[in-house]
C-alpha positions in Angstrom: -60.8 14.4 58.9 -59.0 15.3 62.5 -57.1 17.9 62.8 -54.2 15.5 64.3 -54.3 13.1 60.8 -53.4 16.4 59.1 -49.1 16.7 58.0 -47.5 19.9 57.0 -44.2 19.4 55.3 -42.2 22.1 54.2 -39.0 22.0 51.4 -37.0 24.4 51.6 -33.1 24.8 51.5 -32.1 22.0 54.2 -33.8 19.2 51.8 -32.0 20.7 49.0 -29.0 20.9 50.4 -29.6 16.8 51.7 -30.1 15.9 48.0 -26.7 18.0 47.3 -24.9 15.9 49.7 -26.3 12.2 48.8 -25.0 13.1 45.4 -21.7 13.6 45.9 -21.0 10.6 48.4 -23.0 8.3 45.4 -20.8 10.2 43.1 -17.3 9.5 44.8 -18.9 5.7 45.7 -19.0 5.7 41.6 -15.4 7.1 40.9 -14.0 4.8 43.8 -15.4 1.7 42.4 -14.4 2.7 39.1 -10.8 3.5 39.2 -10.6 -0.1 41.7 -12.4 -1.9 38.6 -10.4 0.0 35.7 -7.4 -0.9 37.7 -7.2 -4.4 38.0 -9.3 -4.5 34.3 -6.8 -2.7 32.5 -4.0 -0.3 34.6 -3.6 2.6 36.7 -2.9 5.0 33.9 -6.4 3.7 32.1 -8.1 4.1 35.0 -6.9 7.2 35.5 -8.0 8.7 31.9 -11.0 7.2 32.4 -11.8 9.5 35.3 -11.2 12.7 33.7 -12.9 11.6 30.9 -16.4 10.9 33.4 -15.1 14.2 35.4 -15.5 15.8 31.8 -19.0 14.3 31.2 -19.9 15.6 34.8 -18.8 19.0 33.9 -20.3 19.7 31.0 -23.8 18.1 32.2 -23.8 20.1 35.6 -23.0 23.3 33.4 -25.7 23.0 31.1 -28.1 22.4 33.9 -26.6 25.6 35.6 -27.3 27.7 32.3 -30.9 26.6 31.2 -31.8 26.8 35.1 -33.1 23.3 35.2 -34.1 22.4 38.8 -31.7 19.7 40.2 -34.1 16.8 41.7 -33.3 12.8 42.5 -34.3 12.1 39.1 -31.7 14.7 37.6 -29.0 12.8 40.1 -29.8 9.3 38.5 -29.6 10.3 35.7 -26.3 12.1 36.1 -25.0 8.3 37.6 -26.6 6.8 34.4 -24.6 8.6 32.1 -21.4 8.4 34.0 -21.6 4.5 33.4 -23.0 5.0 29.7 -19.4 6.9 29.5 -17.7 4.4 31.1 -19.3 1.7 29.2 -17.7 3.6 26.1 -14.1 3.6 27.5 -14.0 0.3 27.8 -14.5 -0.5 24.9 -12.3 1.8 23.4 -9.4 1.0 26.2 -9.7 -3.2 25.3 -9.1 -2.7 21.7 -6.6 -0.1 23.0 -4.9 -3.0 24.9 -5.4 -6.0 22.4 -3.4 -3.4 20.1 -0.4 -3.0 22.4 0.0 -6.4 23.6 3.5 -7.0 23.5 4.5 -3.7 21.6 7.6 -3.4 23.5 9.5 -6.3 21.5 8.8 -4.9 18.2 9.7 -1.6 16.3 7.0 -1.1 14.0 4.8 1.3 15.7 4.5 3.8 18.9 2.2 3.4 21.6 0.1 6.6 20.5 -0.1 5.4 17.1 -1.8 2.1 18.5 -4.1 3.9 20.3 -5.1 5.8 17.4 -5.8 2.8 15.3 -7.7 1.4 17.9 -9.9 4.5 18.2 -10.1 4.5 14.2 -11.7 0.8 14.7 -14.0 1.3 17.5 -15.3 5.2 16.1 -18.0 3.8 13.7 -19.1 1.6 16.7 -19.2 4.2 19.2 -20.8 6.7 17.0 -23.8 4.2 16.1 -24.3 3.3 19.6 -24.8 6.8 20.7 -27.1 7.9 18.3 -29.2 4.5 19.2 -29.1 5.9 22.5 -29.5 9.1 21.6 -33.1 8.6 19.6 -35.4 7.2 22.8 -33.6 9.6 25.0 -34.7 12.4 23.2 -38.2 11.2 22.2 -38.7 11.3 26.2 -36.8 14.8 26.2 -39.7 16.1 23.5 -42.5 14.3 24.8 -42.1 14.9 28.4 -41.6 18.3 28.1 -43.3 19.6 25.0 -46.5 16.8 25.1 -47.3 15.8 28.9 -45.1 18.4 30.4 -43.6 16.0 33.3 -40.8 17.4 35.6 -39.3 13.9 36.3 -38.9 13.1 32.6 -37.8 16.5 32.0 -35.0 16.2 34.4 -34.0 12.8 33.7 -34.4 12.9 29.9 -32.1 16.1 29.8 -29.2 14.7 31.9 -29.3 11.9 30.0 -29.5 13.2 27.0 -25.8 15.9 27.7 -24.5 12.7 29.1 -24.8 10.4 26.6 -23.5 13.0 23.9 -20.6 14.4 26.1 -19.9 10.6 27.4 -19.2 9.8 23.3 -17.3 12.8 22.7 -15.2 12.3 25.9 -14.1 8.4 25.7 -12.8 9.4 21.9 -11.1 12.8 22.3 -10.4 12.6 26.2 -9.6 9.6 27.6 -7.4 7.7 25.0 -5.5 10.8 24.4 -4.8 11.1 28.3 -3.8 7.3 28.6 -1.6 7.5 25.1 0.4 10.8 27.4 0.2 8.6 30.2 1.6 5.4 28.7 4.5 7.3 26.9 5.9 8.6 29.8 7.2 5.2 30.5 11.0 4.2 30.3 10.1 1.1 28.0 7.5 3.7 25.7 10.3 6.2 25.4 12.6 3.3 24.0 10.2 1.9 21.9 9.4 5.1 19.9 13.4 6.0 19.7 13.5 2.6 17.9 10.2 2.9 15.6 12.2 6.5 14.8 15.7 4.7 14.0 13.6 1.8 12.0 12.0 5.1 10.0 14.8 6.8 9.0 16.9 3.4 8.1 13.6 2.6 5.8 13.7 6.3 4.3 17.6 6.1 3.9 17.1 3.3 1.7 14.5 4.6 -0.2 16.8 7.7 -1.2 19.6 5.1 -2.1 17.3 3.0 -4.5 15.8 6.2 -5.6 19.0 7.4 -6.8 20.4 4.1 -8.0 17.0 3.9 -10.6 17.8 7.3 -11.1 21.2 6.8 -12.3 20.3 3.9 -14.3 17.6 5.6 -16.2 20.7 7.9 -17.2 22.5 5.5 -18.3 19.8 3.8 -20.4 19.2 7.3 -22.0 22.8 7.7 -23.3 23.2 4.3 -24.5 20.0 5.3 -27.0 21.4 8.5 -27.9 24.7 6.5 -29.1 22.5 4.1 -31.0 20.6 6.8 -32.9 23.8 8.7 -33.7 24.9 5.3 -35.1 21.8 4.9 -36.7 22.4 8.4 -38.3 26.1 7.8 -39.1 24.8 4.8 -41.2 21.9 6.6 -42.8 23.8 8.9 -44.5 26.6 6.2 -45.2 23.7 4.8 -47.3 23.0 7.7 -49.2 19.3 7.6 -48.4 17.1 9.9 -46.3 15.3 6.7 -44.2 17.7 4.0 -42.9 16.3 0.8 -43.7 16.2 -2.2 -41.3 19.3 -3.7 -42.5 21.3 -0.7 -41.6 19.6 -0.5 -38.4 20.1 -4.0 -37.6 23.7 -4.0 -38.7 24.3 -0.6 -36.2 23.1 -2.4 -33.4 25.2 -4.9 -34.1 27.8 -2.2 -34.1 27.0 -1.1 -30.7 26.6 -3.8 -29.3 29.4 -5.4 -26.8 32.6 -6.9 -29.2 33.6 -10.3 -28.3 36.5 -12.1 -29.3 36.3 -15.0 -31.5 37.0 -18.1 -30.4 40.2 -20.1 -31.0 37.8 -22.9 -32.2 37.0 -21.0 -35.0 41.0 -20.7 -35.8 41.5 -24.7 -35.6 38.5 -25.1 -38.0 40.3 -23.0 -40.9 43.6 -24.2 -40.2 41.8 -28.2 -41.2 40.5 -27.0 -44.0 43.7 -25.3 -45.1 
């Protein structure tokens, strides 16, 4: 070998600092594109929520890194853009059946924007759960194997940042960024009137509950002391009968008793005057 075929390169803090800086202009690329996309998808206040939710993700992946003292490599930076769009992935899912439930919630009065939301995260959690923990199984099969079995840097960093991503991605596009676009969305003129009338509809509907309440309560009252004048009857002819048990004639015949009086009819006059 010549001595001229022979390269010495050196890494030191410049190529660190290199990979530093291509990550954060792929990183605002990725947020760029996103809140464009999210915006004409969806809305501005989606998009919004949707970056602080992938801000979140970022966070928490960078400060686990920071803690366990994980070197930061190009394998640790995709896979820091792989789990930004695995989170993103996530809240959009969420944010459609967000929007299919609020389509045209401003001409009715049953329900607030929030509460929407909220049923749409109840019917999209069980989905968003399963799909993480599918995610979650080959991602940490790589995370044991590649550091515990073959002891491989570039799996070690991937399979890490993938693994805080995926986790924190699910825990941010259901507790972070359909709360923030709920805030968002009832800051609106058209949200604040539709949850003063879903308010007015709800105490109307309790208003009339009371009333009926009271009305069957007051009936129920009344019903009581039309028995208790029926068995005082029905004691008034027991001891009329000189007997300890009234029998069924006596009962039958205080019914009758207390039962509404009617006036006879002049029919019944006419017949007894013919036969007279």
């Amino acid at each position: 070998v010549k001595q001229g075929d022979i390269g010495v390169t050196l890494v030191g803090p410049s190529w660190g600092s290199e990979i530093t800086k291509k990550a954060i202009q792929g990183l605002v690329v990725f947020l760029i594109l996103v809140v464009i996309f999210l915006s004409a998808y969806f809305e501005w206040r989606l998009a919004v929520a949707a970056v602080v939710a992938l801000l979140h993700d970022l966070l928490i992946t960078v400060g686990i890194y920071a803690l366990t003292g994980f070197e930061v490599t190009p394998a640790t930076v995709i896979g820091v853009l792989t789990i930004l769009g695995f989170s993103l992935y996530d809240t959009v899912v969420v944010f459609d059946k967000v929007r299919e439930n609020t389509r045209n919630i401003t001409s009715g009065n049953r329900m607030t924007y929030s509460e929407a939301a909220n049923l749409a995260l109840n019917q999209t959690l069980v989905r968003s759960i399963n799909t993480s923990i599918v995610a979650l199984l080959p991602v940490t099969a790589i995370l044991i194997v590649g550091v515990g079995l073959l002891g491989a840097g570039t799996l070690k960093d991937l399979s890490l940042a993938l693994f805080i991503g995926t986790a924190a991605g699910t825990y941010s596009s259901i507790f972070i960024a359909t709360p923030v676009a709920a805030q968002l969305q009832e800051r609106r003129p058209e949200m604040k009137a539709l949850a003063a009338r879903v308010a007015a509809r709800r105490a109307g509907t309790d208003a009339r509950g009371k009333s009926a309440a009271q009305r069957r309560k007051g009936g129920g009252a009344t019903a009581t002391a039309v028995l208790e004048d029926t068995e005082v009857d029905a004691d008034e002819a027991t001891a009329a009968s000189g007997s300890s048990h009234p029998t069924a004639a006596d009962l039958t015949s205080t019914v009758v008793q207390t039962g509404p009086r009617t006036q006879p009819k002049s029919g019944g006059s006419r017949s007894k005057r013919k036969k007279r």
